[in-house]
MIMIGU-269856 format. One record per atom (N, C-alpha, C, O): residue in three letters; x, z, y. Coordinates in steps of 0.05 Angstrom, whole numbers, padded with zeros to 5 digits, always signed. Layout:
REM MIMIGU-269856
AlaXZY/...
***
This chain:
REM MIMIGU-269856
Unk+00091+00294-00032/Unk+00069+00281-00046/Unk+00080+00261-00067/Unk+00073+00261-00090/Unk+00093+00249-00058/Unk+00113+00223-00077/Unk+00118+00228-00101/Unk+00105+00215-00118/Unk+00144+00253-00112/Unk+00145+00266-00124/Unk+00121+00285-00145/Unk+00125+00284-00170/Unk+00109+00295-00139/Unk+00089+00312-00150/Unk+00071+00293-00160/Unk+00061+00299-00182/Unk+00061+00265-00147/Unk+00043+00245-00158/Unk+00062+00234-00186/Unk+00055+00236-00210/Unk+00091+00218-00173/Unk+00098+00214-00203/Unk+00100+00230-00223/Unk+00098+00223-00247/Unk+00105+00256-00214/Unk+00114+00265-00240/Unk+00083+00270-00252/Unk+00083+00277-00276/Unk+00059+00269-00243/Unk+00030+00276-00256/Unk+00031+00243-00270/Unk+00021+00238-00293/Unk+00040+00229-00259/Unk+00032+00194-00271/Unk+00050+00201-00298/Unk+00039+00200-00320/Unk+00076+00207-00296/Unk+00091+00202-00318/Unk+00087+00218-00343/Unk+00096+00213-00365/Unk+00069+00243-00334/Unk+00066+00261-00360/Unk+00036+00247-00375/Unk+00028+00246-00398/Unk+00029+00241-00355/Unk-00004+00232-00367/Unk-00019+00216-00369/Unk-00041+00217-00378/Unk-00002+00189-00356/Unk-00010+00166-00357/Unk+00000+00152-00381/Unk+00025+00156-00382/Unk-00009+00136-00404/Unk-00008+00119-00422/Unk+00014+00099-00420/Unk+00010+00077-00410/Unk+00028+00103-00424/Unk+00055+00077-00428/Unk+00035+00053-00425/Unk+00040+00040-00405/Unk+00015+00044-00440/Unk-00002+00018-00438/Unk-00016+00012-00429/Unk-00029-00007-00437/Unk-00022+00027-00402/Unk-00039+00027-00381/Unk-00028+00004-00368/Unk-00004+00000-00370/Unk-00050-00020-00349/Unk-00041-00038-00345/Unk-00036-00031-00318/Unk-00026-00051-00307/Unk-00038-00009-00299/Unk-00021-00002-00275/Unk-00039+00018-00268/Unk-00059+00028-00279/Unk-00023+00021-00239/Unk-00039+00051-00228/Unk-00054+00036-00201/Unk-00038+00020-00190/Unk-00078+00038-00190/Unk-00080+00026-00161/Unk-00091+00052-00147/Unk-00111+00064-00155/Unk-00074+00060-00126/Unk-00098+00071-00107/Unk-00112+00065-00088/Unk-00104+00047-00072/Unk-00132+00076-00086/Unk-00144+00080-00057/Unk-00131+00079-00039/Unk-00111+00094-00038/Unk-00136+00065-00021/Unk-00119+00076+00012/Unk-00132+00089+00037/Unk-00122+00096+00058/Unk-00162+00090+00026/Unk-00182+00101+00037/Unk-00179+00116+00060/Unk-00155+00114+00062/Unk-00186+00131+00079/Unk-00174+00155+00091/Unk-00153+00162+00094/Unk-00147+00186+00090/Unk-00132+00143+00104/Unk-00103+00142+00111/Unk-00098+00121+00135/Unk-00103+00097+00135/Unk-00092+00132+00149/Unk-00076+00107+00163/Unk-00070+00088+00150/Unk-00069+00090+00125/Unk-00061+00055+00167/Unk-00055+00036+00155/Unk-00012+00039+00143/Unk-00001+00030+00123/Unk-00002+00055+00168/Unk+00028+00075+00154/Unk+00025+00096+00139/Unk+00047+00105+00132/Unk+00007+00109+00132/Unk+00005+00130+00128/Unk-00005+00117+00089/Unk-00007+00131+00068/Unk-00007+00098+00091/Unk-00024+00084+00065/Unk+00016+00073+00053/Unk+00030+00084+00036/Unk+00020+00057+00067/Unk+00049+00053+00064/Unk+00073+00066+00060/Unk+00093+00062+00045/Unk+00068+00084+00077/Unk+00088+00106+00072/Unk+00090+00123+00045/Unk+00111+00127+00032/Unk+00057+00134+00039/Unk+00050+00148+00012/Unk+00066+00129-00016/Unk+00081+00137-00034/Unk+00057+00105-00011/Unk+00062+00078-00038/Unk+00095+00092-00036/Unk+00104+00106-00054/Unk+00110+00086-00013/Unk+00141+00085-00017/Unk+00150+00117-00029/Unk+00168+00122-00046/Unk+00135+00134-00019/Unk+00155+00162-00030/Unk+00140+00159-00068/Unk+00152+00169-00088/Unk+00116+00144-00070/Unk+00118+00145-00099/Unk+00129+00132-00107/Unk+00144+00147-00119/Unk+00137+00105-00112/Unk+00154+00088-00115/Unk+00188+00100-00121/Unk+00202+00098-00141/Unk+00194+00111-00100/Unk+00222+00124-00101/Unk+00222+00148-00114/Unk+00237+00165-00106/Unk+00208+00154-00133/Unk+00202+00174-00159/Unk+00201+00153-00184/Unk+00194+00162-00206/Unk+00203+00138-00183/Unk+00202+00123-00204/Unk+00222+00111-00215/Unk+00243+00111-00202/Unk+00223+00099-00239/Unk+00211+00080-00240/Unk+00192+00085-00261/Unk+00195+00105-00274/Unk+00171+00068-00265/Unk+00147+00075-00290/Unk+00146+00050-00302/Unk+00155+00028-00296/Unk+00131+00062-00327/Unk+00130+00042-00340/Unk+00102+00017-00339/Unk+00098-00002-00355/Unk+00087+00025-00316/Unk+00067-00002-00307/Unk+00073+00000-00277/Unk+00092+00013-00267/Unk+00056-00013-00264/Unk+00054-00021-00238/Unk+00040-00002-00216/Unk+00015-00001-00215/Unk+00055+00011-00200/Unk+00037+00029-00183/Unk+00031+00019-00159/Unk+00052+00010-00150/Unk+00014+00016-00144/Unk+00005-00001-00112/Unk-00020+00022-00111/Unk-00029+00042-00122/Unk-00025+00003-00086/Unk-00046+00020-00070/Unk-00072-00005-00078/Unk-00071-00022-00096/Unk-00092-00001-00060/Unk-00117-00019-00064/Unk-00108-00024-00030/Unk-00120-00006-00018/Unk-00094-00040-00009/Unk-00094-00046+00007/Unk-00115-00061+00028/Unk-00112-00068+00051/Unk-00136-00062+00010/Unk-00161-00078+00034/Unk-00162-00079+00061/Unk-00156-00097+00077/Unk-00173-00047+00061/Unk-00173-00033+00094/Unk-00152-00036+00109/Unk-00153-00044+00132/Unk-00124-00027+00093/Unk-00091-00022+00103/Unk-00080-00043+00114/Unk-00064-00043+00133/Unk-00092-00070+00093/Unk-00081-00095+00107/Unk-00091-00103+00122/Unk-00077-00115+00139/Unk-00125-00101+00129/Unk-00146-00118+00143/Unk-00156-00101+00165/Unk-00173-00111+00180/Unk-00148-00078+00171/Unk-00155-00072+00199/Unk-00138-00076+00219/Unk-00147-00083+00241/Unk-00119-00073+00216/Unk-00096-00084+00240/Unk-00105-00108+00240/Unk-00117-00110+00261/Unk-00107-00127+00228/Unk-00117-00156+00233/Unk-00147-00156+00247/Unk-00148-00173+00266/Unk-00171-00141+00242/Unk-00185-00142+00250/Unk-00190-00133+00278/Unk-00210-00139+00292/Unk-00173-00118+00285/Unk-00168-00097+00307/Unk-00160-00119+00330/Unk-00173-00120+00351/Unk-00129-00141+00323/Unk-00123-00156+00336/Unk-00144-00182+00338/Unk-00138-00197+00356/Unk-00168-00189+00321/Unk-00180-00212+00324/Unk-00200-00211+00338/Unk-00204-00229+00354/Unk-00221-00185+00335/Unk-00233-00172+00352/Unk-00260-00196+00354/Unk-00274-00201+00373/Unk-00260-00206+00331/Unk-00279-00226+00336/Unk-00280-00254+00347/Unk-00300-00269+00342/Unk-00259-00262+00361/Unk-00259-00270+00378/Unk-00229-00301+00373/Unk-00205-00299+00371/Unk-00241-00316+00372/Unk-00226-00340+00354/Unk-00200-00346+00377/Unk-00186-00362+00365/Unk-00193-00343+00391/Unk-00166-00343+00411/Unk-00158-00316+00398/Unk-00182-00313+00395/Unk-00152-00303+00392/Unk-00146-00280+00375/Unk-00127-00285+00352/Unk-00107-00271+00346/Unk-00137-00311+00338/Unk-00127-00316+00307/Unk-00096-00318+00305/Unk-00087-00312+00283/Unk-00074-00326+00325/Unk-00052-00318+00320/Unk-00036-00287+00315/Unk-00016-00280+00303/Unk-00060-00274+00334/Unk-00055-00256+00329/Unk-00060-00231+00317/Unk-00048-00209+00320/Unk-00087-00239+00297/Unk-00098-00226+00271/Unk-00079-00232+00246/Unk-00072-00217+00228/Unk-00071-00260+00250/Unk-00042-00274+00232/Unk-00019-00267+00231/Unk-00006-00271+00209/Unk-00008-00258+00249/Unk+00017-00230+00256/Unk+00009-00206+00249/Unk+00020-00201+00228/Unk+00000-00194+00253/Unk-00016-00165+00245/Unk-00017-00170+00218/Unk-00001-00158+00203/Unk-00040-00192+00206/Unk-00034-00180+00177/Unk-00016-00178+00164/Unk-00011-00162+00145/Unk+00010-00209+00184/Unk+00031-00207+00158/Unk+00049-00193+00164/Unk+00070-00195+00152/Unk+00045-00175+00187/Unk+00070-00152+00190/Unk+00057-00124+00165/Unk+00071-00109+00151/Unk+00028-00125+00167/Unk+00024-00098+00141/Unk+00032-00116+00118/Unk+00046-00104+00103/Unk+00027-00141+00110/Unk+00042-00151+00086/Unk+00069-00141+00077/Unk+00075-00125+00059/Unk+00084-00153+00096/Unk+00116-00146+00093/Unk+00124-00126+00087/Unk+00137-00122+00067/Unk+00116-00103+00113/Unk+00111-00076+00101/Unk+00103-00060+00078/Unk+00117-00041+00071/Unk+00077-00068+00063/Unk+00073-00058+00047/Unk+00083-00078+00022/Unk+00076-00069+00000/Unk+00096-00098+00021/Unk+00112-00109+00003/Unk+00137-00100-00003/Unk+00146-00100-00026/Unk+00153-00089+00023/Unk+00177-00072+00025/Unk+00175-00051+00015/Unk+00193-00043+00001/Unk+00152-00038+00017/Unk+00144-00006+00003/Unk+00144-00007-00025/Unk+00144+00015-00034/Unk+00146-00026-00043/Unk+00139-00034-00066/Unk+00169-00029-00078/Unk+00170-00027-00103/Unk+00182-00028-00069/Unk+00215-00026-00068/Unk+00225-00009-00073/Unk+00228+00004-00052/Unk+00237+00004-00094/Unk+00246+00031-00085/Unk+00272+00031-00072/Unk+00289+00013-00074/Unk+00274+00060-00056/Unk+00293+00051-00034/Unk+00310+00083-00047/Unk+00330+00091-00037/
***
């Protein structure tokens, strides 16, 4: 997927486009991370490619908070482990 996406970004996307965002919609919250890194490691481009992380970052957090305010350390770890993660993905490796 990685591959085949950049090379569609690089033939047809505008040098002056001010970046690419996707959806993370219908992916797992790794499965959203994982995609970002194999495109990333096709690159490099000439704008910014990311995902739209809403869901990716905020359900593991929501999953661990569960509503429930004794929770909040650990909605606070969760998010910032998909942070890190999907900050690391940003990387090409």
């Amino acid at each position: 997927m990685g591959r085949a996406t950049a090379d569609v970004l690089k033939s047809h996307v505008p040098e002056n486009v001010a970046g690419v965002v996707f959806l993370s919609g219908g992916q797992t919250v790794e499965q959203a991370t994982n995609n970002l890194q194999a495109i990333i490691n096709n690159g490099p481009f000439p704008w910014p490619v990311t995902f739209s992380f809403s869901r990716a970052l905020q359900m593991p957090a929501l999953e661990a908070w569960k509503g429930n305010n004794e929770n909040t350390p650990a909605a606070q770890d969760a998010f910032k482990a998909r942070l890190i993660a999907n900050t690391e993905a940003l990387k090409k490796k």
